[in-house]
C-alpha beads as a LAMMPS data file, in Angstrom:
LAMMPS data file: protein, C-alpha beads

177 atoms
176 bonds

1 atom types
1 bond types

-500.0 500.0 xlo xhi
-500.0 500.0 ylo yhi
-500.0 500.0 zlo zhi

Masses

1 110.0

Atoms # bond

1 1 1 0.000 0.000 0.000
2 1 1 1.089 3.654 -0.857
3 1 1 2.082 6.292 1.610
4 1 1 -0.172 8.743 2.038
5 1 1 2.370 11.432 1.090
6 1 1 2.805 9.198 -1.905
7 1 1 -0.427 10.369 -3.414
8 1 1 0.198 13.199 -5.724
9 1 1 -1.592 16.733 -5.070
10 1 1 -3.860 18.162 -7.326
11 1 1 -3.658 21.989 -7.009
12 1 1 -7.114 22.702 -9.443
13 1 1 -9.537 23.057 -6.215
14 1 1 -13.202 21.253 -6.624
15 1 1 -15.555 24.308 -6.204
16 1 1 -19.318 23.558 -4.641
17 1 1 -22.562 23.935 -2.761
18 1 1 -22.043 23.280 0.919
19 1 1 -23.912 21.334 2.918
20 1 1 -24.582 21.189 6.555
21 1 1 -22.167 18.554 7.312
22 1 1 -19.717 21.016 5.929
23 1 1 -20.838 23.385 8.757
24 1 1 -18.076 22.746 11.356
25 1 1 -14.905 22.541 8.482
26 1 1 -16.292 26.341 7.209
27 1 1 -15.985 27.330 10.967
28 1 1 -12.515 25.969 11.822
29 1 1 -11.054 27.583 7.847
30 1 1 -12.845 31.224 9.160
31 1 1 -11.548 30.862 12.537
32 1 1 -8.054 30.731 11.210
33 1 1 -8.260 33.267 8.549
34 1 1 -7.594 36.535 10.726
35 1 1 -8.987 39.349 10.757
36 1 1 -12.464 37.669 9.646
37 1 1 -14.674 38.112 12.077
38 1 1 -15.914 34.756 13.728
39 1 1 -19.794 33.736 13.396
40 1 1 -20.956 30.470 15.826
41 1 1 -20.490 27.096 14.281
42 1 1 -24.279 27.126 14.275
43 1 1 -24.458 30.277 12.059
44 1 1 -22.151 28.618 9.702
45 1 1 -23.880 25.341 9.783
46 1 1 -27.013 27.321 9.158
47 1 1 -25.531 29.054 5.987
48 1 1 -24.046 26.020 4.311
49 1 1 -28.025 24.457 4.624
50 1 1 -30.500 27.367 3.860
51 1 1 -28.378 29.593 1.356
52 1 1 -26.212 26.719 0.098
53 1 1 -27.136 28.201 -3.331
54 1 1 -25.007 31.735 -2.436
55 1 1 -22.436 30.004 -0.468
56 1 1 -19.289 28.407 -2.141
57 1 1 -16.865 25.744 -0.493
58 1 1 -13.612 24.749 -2.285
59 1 1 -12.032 21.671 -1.808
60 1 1 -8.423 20.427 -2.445
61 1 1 -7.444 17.071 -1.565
62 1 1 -10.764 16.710 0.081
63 1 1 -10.210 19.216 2.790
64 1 1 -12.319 22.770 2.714
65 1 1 -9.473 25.214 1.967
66 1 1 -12.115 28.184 0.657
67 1 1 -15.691 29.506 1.812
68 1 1 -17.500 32.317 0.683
69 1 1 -21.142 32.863 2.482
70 1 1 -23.756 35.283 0.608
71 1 1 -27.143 35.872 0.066
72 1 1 -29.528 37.551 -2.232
73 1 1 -30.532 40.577 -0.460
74 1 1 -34.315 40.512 -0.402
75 1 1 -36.127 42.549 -2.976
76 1 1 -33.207 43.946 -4.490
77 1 1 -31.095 42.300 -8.049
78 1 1 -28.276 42.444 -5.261
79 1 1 -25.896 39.493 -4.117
80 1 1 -24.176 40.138 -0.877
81 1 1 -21.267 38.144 -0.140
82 1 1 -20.987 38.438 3.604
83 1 1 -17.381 36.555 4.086
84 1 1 -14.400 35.264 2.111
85 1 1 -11.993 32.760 3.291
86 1 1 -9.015 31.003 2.441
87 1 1 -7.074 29.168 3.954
88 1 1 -2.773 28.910 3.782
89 1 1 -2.805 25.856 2.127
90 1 1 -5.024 27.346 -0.990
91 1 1 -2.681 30.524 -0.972
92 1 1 -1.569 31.729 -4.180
93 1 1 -4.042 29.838 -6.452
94 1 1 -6.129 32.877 -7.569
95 1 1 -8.899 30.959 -4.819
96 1 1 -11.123 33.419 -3.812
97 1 1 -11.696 35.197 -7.354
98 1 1 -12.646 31.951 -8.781
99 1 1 -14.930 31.034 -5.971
100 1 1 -16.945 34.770 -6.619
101 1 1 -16.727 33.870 -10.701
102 1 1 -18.250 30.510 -9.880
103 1 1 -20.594 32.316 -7.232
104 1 1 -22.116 34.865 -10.223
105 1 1 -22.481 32.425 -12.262
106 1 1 -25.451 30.249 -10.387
107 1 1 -28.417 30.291 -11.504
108 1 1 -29.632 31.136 -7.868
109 1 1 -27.691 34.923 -8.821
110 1 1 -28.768 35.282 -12.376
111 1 1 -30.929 38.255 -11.564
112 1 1 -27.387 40.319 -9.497
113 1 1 -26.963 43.288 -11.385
114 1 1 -24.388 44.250 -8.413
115 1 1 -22.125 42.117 -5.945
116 1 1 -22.301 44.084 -2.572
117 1 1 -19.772 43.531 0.449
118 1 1 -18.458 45.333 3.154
119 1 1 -14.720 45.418 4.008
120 1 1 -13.021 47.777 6.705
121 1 1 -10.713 50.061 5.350
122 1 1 -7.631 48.238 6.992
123 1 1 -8.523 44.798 5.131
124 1 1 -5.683 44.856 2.029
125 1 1 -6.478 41.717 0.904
126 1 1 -10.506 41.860 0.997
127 1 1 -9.883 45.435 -1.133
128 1 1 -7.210 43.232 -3.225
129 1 1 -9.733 40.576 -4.516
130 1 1 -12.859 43.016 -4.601
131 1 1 -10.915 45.110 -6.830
132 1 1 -9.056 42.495 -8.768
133 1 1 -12.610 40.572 -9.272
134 1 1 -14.159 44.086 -10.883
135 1 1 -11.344 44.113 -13.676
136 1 1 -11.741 41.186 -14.287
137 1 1 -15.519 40.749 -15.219
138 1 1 -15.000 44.472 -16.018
139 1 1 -17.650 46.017 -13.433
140 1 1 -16.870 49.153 -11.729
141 1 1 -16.015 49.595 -8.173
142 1 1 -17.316 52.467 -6.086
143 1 1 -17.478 52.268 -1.881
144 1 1 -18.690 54.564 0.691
145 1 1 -18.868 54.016 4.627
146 1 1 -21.545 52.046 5.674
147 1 1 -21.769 50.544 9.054
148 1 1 -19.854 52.678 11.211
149 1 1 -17.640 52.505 14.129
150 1 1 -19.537 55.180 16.560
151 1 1 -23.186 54.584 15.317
152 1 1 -23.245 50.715 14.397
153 1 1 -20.337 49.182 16.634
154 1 1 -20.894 51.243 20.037
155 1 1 -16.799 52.013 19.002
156 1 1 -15.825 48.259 19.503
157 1 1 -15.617 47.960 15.634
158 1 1 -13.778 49.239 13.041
159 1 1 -16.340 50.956 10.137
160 1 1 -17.184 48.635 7.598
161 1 1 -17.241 50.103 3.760
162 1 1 -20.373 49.219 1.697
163 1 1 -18.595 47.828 -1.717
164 1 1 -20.508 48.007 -4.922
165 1 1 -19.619 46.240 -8.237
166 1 1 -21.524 46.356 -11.113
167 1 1 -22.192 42.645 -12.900
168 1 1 -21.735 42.343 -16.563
169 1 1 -25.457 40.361 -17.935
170 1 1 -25.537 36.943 -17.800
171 1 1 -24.465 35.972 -21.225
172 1 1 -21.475 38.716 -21.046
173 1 1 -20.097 36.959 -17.876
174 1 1 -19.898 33.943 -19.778
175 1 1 -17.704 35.438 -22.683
176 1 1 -15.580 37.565 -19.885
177 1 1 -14.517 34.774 -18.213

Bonds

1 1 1 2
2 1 2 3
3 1 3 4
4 1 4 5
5 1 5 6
6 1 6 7
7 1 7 8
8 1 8 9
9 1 9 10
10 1 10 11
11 1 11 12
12 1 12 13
13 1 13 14
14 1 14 15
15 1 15 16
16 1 16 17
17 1 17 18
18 1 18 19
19 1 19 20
20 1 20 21
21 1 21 22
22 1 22 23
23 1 23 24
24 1 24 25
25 1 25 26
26 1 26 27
27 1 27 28
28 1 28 29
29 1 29 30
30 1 30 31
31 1 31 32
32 1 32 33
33 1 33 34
34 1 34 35
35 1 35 36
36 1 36 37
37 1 37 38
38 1 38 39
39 1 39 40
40 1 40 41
41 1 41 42
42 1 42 43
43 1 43 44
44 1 44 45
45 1 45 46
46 1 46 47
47 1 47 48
48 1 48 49
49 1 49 50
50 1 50 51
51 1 51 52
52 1 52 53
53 1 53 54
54 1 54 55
55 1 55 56
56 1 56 57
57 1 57 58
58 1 58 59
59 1 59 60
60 1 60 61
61 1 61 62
62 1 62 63
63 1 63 64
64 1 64 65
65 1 65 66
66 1 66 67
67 1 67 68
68 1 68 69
69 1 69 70
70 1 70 71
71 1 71 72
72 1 72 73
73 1 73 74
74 1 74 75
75 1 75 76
76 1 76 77
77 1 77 78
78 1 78 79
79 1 79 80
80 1 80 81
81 1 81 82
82 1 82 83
83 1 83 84
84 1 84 85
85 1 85 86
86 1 86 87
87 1 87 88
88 1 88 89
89 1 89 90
90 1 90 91
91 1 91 92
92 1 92 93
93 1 93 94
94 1 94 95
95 1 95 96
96 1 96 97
97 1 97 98
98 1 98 99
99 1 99 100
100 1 100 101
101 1 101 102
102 1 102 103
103 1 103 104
104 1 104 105
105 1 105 106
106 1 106 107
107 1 107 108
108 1 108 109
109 1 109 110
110 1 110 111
111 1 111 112
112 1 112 113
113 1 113 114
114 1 114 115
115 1 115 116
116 1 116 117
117 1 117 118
118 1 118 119
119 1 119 120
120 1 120 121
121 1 121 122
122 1 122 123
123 1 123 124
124 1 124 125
125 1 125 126
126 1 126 127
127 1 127 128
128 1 128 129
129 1 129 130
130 1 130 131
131 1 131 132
132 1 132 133
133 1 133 134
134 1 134 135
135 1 135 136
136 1 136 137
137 1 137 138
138 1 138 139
139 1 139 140
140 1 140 141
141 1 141 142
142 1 142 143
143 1 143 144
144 1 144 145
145 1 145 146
146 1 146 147
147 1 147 148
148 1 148 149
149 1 149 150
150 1 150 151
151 1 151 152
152 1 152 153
153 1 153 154
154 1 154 155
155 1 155 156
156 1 156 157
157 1 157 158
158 1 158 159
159 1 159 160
160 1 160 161
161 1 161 162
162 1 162 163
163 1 163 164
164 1 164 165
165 1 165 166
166 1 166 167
167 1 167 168
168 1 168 169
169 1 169 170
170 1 170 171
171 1 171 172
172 1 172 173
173 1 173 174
174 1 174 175
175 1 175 176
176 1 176 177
């Protein structure tokens, strides 16, 4: 029988719907991706069940390495991805801009005529991927403050920026990409 480390590696991550057995493994990748903020294993249990359709989990080697929870935001044409995470092992591979390409292109987000987030100003990497993500399906960018340190947070909270991009139609995503 074959070591383990024998096995070779794929690096080309398997990108899908989570489930709620997938619950605990999204909790233990955000709690080690600092500065995300850290929800209850319950919330993210919760998540990968009722808005499995907005919520992406990557896989390599069989291990969650990437998460992205969202949602449509009711009565709006308006995804909201509420957290992106990957983990050190998944470094490097372009993860979390495929995992919002595979995200916009469900058929649960067909009517998202905008991707909204919110990212503190101190985040580089959130603002890296938001703003690499725009060029690439060429949307435009724009932020303003949103939830804010003194009136939302009671000051225990840095302000979080409301991010805007624009989403190419459905049919121009697919020729973008």
């Amino acid at each position: 029988m074959a070591e383990h480390s024998d096995i070779p590696r794929t690096r080309k991550p398997l990108l899908r719907k989570p489930d709620a057995t997938d619950g605990a493994a999204i909790w233990e990748l955000v709690k080690d991706c600092k500065p995300l903020d850290e929800n209850s294993m319950y919330c993210n249990l919760v998540q990968a069940e009722h808005f499995r359709d907005t919520c992406v989990v990557a896989e390599l080697d069989g291990e969650i390495v990437g998460w992205i929870s969202g949602h449509m935001i009711p009565d709006k044409d308006e995804l909201f991805v509420w957290q992106v995470a990957v983990g050190g092992k998944a470094r490097g591979l372009g993860l979390g801009k495929l995992m919002l390409i595979e995200l916009i292109e469900r058929d649960a987000c067909d009517g998202a005529t905008h991707l909204k987030t919110t990212i503190t100003r101190d985040n580089d990497a959130s603002w890296g991927l938001f703003k690499s993500f725009a060029r690439s399906i060429g949307g435009s960018l724009t932020d303003v403050p949103h939830y804010t340190r003194d009136i939302h947070f009671e000051g225990r909270h840095d302000t979080e920026h409301l991010v805007s991009i624009t989403l190419p139609a459905a049919d121009g995503l697919k020729r973008a990409a």
